[in-house]
N, C-alpha and C positions, 0 to 999 in steps of 0.2 A: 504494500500500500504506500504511494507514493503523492509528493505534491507536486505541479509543476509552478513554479515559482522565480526563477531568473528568464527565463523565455521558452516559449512552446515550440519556438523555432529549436532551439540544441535537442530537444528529443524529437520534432520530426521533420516537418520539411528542409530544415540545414541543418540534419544530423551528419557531422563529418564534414559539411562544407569545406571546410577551409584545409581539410586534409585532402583534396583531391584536387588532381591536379587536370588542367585546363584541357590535356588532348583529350581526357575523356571525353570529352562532350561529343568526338567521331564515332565513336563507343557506344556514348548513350543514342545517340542518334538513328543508329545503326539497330536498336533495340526497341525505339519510338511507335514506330506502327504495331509489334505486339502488343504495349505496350496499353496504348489506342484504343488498341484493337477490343481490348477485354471489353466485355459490355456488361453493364451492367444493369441487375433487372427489380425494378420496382414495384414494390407492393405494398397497399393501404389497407391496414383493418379498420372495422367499421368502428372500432372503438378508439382509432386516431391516430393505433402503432406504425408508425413505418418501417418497413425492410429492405434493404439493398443489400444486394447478393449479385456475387462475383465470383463466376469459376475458373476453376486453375487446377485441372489437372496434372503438371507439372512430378508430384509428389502426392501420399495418401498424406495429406495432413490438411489441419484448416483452424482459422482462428472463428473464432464466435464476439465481438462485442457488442455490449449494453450502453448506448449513449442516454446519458439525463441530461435534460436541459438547464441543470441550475451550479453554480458554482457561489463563489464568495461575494460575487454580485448580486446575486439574490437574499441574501441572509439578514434576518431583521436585526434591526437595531441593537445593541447591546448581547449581539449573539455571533460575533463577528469567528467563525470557524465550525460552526455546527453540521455546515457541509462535509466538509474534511474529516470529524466526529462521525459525523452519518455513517458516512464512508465505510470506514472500520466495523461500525458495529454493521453493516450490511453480511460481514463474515462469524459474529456471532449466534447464527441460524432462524431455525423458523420451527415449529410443532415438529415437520416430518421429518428435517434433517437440523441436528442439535449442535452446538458450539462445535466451531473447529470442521465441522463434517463434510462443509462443500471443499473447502481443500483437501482434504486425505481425498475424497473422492477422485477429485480431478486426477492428484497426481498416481493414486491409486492405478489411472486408469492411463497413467505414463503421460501426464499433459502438466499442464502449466497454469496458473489464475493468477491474477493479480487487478488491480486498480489506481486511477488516480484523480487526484481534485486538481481544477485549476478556480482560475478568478470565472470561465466561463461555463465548465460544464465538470459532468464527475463519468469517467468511464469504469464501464468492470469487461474483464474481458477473461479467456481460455485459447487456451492453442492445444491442439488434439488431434489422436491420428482420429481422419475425415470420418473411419467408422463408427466412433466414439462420440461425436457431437450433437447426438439425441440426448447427452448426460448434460450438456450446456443450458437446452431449450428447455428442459424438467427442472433445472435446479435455478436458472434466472428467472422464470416463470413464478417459482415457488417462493424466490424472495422479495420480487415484484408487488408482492400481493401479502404477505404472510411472516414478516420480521419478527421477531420476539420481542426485542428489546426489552429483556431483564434489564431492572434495576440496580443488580450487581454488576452485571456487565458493563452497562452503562458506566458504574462508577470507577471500576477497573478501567475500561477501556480510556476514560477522562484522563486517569490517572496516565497511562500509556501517551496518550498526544502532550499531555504538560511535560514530559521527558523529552519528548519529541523537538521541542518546539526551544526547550533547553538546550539540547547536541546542535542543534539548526540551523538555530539564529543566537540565542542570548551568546552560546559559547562561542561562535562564527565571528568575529569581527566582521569580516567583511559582509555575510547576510544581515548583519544587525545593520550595517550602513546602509543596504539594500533597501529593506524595510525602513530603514528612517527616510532615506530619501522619495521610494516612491507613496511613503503616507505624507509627505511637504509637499510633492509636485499635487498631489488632488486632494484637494481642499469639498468638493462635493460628490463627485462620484464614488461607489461604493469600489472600485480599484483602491480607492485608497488603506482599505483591510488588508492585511496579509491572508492568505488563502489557509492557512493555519490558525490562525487567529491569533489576538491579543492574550499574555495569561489569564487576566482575570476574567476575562469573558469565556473560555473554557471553561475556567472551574465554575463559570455560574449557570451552564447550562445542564439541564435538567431531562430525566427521561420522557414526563410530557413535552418540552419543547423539541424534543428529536422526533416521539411519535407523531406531533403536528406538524413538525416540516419533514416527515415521510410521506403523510396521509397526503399533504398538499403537492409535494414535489414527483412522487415515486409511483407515476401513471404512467397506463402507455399513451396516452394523447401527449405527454411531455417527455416521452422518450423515441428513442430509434433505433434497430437492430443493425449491426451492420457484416456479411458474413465472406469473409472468400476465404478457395481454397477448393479440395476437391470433394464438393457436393454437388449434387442435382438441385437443381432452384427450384423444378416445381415438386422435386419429393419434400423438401426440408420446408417449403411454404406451408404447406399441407399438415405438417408437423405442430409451425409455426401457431399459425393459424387454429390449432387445437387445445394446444398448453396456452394461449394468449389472450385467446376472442374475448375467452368470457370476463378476462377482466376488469372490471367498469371503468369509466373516465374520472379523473380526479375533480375536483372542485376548479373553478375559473382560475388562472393565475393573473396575478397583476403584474406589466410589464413593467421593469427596470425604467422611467424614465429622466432621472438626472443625468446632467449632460454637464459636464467639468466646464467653465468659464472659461475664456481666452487669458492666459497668465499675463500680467500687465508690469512684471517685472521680476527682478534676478532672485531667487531663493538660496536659500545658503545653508546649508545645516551639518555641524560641527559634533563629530562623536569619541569621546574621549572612553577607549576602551584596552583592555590586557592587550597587546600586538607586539609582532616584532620592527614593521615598516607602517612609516602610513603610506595610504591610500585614499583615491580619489574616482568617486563614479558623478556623470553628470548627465544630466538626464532633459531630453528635449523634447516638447510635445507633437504627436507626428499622427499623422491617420492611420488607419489599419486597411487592410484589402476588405475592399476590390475596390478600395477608395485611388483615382488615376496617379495617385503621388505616391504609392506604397510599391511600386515595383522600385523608379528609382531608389528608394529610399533602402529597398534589400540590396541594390545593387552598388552604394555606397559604402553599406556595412562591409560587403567583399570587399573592396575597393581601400575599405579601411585595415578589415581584417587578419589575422592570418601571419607566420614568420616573413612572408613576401610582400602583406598588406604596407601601408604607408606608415601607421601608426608603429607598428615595433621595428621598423627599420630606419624611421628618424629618430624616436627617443631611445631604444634601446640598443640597437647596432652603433647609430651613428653619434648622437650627444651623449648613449653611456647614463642618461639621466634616470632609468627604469628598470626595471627587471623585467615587468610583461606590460604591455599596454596594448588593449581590446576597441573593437565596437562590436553592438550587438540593437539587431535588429528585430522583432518577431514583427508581422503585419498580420499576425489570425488572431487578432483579438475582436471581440464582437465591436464594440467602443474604441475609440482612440488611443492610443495608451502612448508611449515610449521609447525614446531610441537615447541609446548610453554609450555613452564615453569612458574608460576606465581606465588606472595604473595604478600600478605599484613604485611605487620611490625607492630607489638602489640604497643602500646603506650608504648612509651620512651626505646624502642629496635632499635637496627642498623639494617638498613635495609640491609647492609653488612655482617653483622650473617645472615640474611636470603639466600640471593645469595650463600654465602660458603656452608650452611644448603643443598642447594638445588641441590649444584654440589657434594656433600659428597655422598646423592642420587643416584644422576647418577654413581659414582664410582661403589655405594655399585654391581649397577648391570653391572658393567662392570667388576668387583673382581667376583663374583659367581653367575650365571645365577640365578634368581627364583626359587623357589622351583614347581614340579609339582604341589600341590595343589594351591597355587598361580597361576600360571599362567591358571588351568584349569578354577578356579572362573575369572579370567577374562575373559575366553572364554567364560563362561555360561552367562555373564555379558551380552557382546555383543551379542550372540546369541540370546539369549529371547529375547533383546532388540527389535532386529531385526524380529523376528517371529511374537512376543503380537502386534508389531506396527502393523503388516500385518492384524489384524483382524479388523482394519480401513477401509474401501474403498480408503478414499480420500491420507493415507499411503499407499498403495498397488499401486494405480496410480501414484504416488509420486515418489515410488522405480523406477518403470518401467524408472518414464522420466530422475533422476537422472544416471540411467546407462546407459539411452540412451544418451545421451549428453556426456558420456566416450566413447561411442561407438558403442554399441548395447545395449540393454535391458538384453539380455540376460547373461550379465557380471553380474545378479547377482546372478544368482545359483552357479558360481565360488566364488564370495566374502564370505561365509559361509563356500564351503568346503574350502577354503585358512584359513579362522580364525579357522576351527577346527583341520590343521593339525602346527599349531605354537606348538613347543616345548619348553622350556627354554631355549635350548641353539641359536634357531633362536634370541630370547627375547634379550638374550647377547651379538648376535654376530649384532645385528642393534645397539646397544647402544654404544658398538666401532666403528661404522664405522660413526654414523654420528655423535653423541655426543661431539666433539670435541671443542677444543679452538676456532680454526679458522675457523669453521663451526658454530658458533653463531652470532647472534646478542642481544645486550644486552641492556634493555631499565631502565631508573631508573626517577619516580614521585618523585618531591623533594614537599615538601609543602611548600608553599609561609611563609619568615618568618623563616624559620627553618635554 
């Protein structure tokens, strides 16, 4: 059970980016029309669940995921990580199968299960050989509908996420900078929660408040199945369709609508914590896909990225002033969210030469777009990235549920041709527009001591 929390991008669409190198993309290209080619085939229950399902003969194996549509964006007030909470206890059972029981099962039966929460949705998923995946449809069906949620459990399991949340962040300097900075950059939208939650809002939530944001959240009109791998679509709909129908619809959900203000000037936030260097993350407010600026705006992040990227080959190759220095981009956020700047200061360097270092950067591309061959290796960058991933199953299902939750699935035949037709001077003309003074947030690790 996992959180996603620095960017959705490092676990899927730019998982490895920056480790691949640019001829791939003859490679990936070359792999494009099967690729393409998969179809994928859609089905609506009358009680609101959707299905996509995707075959892939390939191998006898096949993933099974469970998409909900609520993350830490949804969480009432004063309850900030009850998603995350849910989450967990989703694996302490139900009447028919008892704590502990859906995992021995699975792996019983030589597979895999896991889960994760983000700011936008929470998945549960299985990977199984293909004949095996009728144990999927029984047991997500079964906790769909039928959680327990002991009261011991629940307080145990409380206990489990405040540990959690301890090794994560409080003990993390650098995730505690994380979380401070992007609770300063949004000031209204609920992004401003950690997807984990605040401590005391943990320990104040309760087993009623987890059964009502079960009963409310944990429907299939609010969720989506999403399956590839080697099964028959209309055998396993058929399946589907049996362990599912009867499940009733949840109560109305009220949509998410706070919308963050335009930042009207520089934030600054200062964390003095145990460390051995400081450090510096800065955070600029940016759209998310399929919004027309978020293709540039991945293709910067390469551009930035990476031992070859701009950013660790002038502060760390060349001035010697850093040990790593990053950008990092995700654009699959539902809402707007963030594009960050980051380093580490070299032993007995200002971490002030770095910050300067790093907006000299940002200038250079707002003074002279990229060069095309630059910015192409970025595109080749994410492209492969994007394509190699798909020769995954459980990546391929992945893609689907991730642009299903922006919208439809099918936003992502658009997100490729959008990254292939960025130019340099797009590359430039996003880096004036968001890049700004009072379009940042600026976070600085002092180490305890110094």
């Amino acid at each position: 059970m996992t959180i996603q929390s620095m960017s959705v991008t490092q676990k899927a669409v730019k998982r490895g980016v920056l480790a691949v190198l640019s001829f791939l993309i003859f490679f990936s290209t070359l792999l494009l029309p099967s690729i393409a080619s998969t179809k994928v085939k859609e089905y609506k229950l009358d009680n609101g669940l959707k299905v996509l399902i995707t075959e892939d003969h390939k191998a006898p194996v096949a993933t099974f995921q469970v998409w909900y549509r609520v993350g830490s964006r949804n969480e009432p007030a004063g309850k900030a990580g009850i998603s995350h909470l849910l989450e967990h206890m989703m694996f302490k059972g139900t009447p028919e199968y008892g704590s502990g029981v859906f995992s021995r099962l699975v792996q019983k039966n030589g597979g895999v299960d896991n889960a994760f929460t983000t700011k936008d949705y929470t998945m549960y998923f299985q990977s199984l050989a293909s004949d095996r995946i009728d144990l999927s449809i029984k047991l997500e069906s079964e906790r769909m509908q039928n959680l327990l949620l002991a009261s011991d459990d629940v307080k145990d399991e409380r206990s489990v996420v405040m540990e959690e949340r301890r090794m994560r962040y409080e003990d993390d300097p650098q995730m505690s900078l994380y979380e401070e900075v992007v609770a300063t950059a949004f000031m209204v939208h609920p992004y401003h929660n950690p997807v984990i939650g605040w401590m005391s809002e943990i320990a104040s939530i309760k087993r009623q408040d987890l059964l009502s944001y079960y009963r409310k959240f944990y429907s299939p009109d609010n969720a989506f199945i999403v399956i590839s791998g080697d099964v028959r679509a209309d055998e396993i709909i058929a399946k589907i369709r049996d362990a599912f129908g009867k499940i009733p619809r949840g109560p109305a959900k009220s949509p998410v609508t706070a919308v963050e203000p335009p930042q009207k000037g520089q934030k600054r936030v200062y964390l003095r914590k145990q460390a051995k260097l400081p450090y510096i993350l800065i955070a600029y407010h940016v759209p998310s896909f399929p919004h027309g600026d978020a293709a540039p705006l991945d293709v910067l992040s390469s551009i930035f990225s990476g031992k070859s990227g701009r950013l660790y080959k002038s502060l760390v190759r060349k001035k010697k002033i850093a040990l790593d220095a990053y950008a990092s981009y995700d654009g699959l956020y539902i809402a707007p969210y963030l594009f960050f700047l980051g380093g580490t200061a070299s032993p007995g360097k200002d971490i002030g030469a770095v910050e300067k270092a790093l907006y000299e950067e940002v200038e250079k591309i707002k003074t002279a777009p990229p060069s095309e061959r630059e910015v192409q290796k970025a595109k080749n960058q994410v492209e492969a990235s994007f394509i190699m991933g798909q020769d995954s199953i459980f990546f391929q299902a992945e893609v689907l549920g991730m642009f299903e939750v922006l919208g439809n699935w099918r936003l992502k035949d658009r997100y490729l041709e959008a990254i292939r037709k960025v130019t340099p001077e797009d590359v430039q003309k996003i880096a004036k527009k968001y890049f700004t003074e009072e379009n940042r947030t600026v976070g600085i690790l002092i180490p305890e001591g110094s």
